[in-house]
C-alpha positions as CSV (number, residue, x, y, z in Angstrom):
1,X,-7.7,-21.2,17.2
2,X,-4.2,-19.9,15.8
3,X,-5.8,-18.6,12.6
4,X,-8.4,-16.9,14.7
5,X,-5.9,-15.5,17.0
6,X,-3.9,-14.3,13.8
7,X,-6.9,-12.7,12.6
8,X,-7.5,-10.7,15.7
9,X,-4.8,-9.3,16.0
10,X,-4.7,-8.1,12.2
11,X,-7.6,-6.3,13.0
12,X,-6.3,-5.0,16.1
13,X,-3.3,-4.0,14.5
14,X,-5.0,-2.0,11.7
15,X,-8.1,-1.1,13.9
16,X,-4.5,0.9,15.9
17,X,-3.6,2.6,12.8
18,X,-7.0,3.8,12.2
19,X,-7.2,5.2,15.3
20,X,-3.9,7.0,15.8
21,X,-4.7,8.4,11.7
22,X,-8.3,9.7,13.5
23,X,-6.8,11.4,16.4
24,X,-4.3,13.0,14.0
25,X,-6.8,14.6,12.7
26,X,-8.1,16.0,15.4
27,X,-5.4,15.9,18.5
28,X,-1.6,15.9,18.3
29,X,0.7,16.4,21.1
30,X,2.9,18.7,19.4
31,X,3.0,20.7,15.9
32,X,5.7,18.1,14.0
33,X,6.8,20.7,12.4
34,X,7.6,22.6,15.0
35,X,11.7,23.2,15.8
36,X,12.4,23.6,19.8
37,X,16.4,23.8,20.4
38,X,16.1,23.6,24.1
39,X,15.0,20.1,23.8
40,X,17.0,18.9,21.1
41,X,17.4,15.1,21.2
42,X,15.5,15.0,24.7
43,X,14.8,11.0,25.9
44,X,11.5,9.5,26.0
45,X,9.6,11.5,28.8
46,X,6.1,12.4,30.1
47,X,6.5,15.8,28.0
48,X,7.7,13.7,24.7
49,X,6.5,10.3,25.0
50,X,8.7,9.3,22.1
51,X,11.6,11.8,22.9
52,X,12.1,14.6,20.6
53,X,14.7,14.6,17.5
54,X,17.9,16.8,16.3
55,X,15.6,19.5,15.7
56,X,14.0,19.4,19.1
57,X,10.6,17.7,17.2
58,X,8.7,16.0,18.8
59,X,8.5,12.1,17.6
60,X,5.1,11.1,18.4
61,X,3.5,13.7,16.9
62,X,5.4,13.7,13.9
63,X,4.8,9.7,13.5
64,X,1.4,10.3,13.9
65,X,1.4,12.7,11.0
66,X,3.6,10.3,9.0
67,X,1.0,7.5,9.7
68,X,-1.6,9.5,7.8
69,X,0.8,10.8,4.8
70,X,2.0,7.0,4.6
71,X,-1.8,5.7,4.7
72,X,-3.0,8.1,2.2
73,X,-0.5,7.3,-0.4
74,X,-0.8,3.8,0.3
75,X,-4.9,4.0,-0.6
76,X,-4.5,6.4,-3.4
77,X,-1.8,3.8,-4.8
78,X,-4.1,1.1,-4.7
79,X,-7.0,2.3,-5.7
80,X,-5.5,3.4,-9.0
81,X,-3.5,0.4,-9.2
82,X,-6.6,-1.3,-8.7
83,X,-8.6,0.4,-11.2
84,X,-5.8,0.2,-13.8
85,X,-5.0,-3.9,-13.2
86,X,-9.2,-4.5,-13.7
87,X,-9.3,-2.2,-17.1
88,X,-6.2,-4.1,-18.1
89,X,-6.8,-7.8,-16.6
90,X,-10.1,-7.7,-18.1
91,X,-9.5,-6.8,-21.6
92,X,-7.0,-9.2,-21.9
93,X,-8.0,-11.9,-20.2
94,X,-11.6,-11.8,-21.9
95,X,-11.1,-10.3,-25.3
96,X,-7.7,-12.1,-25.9
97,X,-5.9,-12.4,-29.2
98,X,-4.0,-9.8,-29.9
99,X,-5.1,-6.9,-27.0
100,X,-4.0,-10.3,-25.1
101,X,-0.8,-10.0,-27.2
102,X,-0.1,-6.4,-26.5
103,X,-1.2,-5.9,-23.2
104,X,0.7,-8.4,-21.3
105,X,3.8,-7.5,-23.6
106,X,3.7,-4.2,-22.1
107,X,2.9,-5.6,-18.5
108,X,6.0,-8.6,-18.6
109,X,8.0,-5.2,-19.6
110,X,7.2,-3.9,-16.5
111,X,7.7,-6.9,-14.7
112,X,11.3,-7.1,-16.0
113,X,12.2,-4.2,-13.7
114,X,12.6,-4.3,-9.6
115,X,9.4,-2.4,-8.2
116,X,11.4,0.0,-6.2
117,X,14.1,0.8,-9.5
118,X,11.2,1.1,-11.5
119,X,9.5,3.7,-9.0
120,X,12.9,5.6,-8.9
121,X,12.9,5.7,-12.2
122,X,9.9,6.9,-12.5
123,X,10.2,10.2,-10.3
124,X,13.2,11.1,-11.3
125,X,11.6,11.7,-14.5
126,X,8.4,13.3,-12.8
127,X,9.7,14.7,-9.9
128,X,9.4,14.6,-6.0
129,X,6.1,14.7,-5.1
130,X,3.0,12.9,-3.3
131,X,1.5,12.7,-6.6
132,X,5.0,11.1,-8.3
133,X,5.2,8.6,-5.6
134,X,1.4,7.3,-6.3
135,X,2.0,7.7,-9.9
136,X,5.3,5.9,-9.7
137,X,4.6,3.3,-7.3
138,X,1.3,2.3,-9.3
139,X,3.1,1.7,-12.3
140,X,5.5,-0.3,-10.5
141,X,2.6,-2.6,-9.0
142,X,0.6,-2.8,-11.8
143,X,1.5,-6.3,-13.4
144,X,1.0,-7.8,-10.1
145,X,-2.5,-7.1,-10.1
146,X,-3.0,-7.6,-14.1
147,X,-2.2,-10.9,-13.8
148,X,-4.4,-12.1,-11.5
149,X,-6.9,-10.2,-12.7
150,X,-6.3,-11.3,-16.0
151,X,-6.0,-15.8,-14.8
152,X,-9.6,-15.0,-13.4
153,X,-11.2,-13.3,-16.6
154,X,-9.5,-16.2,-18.2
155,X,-11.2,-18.9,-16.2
156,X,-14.6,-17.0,-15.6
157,X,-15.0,-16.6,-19.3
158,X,-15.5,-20.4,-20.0
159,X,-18.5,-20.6,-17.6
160,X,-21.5,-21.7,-18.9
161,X,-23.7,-18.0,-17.4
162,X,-21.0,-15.9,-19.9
163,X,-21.6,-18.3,-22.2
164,X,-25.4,-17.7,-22.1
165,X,-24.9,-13.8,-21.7
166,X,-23.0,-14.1,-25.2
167,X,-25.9,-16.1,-26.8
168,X,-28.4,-14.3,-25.5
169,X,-26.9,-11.1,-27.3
170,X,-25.0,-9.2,-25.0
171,X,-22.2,-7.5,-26.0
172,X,-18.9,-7.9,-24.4
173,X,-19.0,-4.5,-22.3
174,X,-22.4,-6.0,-20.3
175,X,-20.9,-9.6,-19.8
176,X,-17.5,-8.2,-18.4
177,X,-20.0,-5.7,-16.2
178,X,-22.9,-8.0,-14.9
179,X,-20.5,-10.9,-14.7
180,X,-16.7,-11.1,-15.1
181,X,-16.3,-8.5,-13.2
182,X,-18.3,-9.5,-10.0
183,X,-16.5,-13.1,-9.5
184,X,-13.1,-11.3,-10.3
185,X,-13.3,-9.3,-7.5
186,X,-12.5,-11.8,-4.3
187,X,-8.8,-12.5,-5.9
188,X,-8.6,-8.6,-6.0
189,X,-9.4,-7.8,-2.7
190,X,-7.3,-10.2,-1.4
191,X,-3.9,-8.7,-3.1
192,X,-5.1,-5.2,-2.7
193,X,-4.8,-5.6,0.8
194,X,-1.3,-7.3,0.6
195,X,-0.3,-4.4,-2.0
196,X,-1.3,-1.7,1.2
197,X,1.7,-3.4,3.0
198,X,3.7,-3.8,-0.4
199,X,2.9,0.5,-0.7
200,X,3.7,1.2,2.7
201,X,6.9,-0.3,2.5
202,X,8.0,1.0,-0.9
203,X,7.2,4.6,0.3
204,X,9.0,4.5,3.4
205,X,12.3,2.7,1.6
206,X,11.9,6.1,-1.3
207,X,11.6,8.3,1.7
208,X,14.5,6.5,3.2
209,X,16.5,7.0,0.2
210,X,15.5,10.7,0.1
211,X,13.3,10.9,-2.7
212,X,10.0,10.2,-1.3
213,X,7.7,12.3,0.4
214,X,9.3,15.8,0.3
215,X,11.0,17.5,3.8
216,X,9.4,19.0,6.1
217,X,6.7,16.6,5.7
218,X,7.4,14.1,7.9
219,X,6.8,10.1,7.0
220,X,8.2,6.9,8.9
221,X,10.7,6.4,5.9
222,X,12.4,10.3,6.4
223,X,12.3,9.5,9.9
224,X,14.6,6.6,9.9
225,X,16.8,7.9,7.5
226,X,17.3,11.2,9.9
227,X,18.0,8.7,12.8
228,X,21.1,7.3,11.4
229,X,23.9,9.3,12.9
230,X,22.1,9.1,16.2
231,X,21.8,5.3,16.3
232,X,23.5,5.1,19.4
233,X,23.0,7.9,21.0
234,X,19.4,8.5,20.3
235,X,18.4,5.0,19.7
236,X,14.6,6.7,20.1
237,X,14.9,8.2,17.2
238,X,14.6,4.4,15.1
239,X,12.9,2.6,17.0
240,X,9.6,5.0,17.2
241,X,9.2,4.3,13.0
242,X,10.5,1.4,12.9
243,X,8.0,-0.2,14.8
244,X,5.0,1.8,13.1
245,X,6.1,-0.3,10.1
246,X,6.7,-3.2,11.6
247,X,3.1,-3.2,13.2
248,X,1.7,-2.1,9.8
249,X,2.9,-4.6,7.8
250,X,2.3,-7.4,10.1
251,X,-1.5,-6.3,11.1
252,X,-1.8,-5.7,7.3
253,X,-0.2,-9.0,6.5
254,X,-2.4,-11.0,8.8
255,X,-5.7,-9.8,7.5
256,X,-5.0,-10.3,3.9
257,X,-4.5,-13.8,5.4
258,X,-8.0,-14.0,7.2
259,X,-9.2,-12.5,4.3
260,X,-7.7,-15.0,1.8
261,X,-9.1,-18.0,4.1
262,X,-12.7,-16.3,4.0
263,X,-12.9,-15.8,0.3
264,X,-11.1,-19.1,-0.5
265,X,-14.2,-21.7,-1.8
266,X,-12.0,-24.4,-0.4
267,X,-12.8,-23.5,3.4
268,X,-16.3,-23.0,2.9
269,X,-16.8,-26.2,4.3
């Protein structure tokens, strides 16, 4: 009953963000980018549900907005870093030898930096953009997903059907398509959905830091970081992103779990 209660509300959680990205699109309170200095740093109200900022902005409306900058960069991140980790994974966990060699040289030398110094790294040399954050941020995730792409080409490629695709003829290009590929997926699903959290949470620390999403553009990270001189006297200002992240990564969090426990062979009893 707890796991199932877990699960819920991961959905509900995410099934929230979905819904408040949707009605972005087609309702907002307010234009976020709009600047109104007769209600500069106005309380939570029935005007501004989630008060207005320094700039007289108002918060919900600009959270919303940063909800669907956040969730897009998130998804673009992980599908590339997706896409890149099963290219990689699967040439060196099925071909070995010395594309083994190579390849997870290059990966451990990417492991050997922190994520987040890496990504900085990274878009200092590109500069600030959407497109440097994905870029940056993929990179910086890749050898997490290399690897476990890479353990299940390993142990898939001993199994007696690749064995008969490769005696049957078929060259190494089919046998990664029709089957490596196929049972390496569950594993990658499952940290693909914990590397949306991992994204989410990377972008709004860069953003935090200044060198994420670019200004006027407003995302959950830029947001906090604005709210730190007004910590005590516009406490609103925090709390609003804050808990968009918060709520994120734990509805996130909790259906990777449910996820994990549905695609795990062990509880398919």
């Amino acid at each position: 009953m707890r796991g199932r209660a877990h699960q819920y509300l991961g959905f509900g959680l995410v099934g929230l963000l979905l819904l408040v990205i949707l009605t972005g699109f087609v309702w907002l309170p307010y234009d976020p980018l709009a600047i109104d200095l007769d209600n500069v740093l106005a309380p939570p109200s029935w005007a501004h549900w989630l008060g207005t900022d320094q700039f007289g902005r108002d918060v919900a409306a600009r959270a919303m907005l940063g909800a669907r900058i956040s969730a897009f960069i998130a998804l673009q991140t992980v599908a590339l870093t997706v896409l890149a980790g099963l290219i990689v994974g699967l040439a060196s966990g099925f071909l070995r030898g010395w594309t083994d060699r190579i390849l997870m040289t290059f990966s451990d030398a990417l492991l050997a930096f922190p994520g987040i110094l890496l990504a900085l790294s990274l878009i200092a040399v590109l500069g600030q953009s959407r497109h440097s954050i994905v870029i940056a941020l993929s990179i910086a995730y890749l050898p997490s997903v290399v690897r476990v792409v890479r353990a299940a080409a390993l142990s898939i490629r001993e199994r007696e059907y690749v064995e008969a695709s490769r005696a049957a003829g078929d060259g190494p290009l089919y046998t990664v398509w029709r089957y490596v590929l196929p049972n390496a997926l569950p594993p990658v699903l499952i940290i693909a959905t914990s590397l949306f959290g991992w994204v989410v949470l990377s972008e709004s620390a860069l953003s935090f830091l200044g060198v994420g999403v670019p200004a006027p553009a407003p995302t959950w990270g830029n947001m906090l970081s604005s709210a730190r001189p007004y910590m005590a006297s516009a406490s609103w200002l925090s709390i609003a992103p804050g808990l968009c992240i918060v709520a994120t990564l734990l509805g996130i969090n909790m259906l990777g779990d449910a996820l994990r426990d549905r695609l795990d062979p062990r509880n398919a009893a």
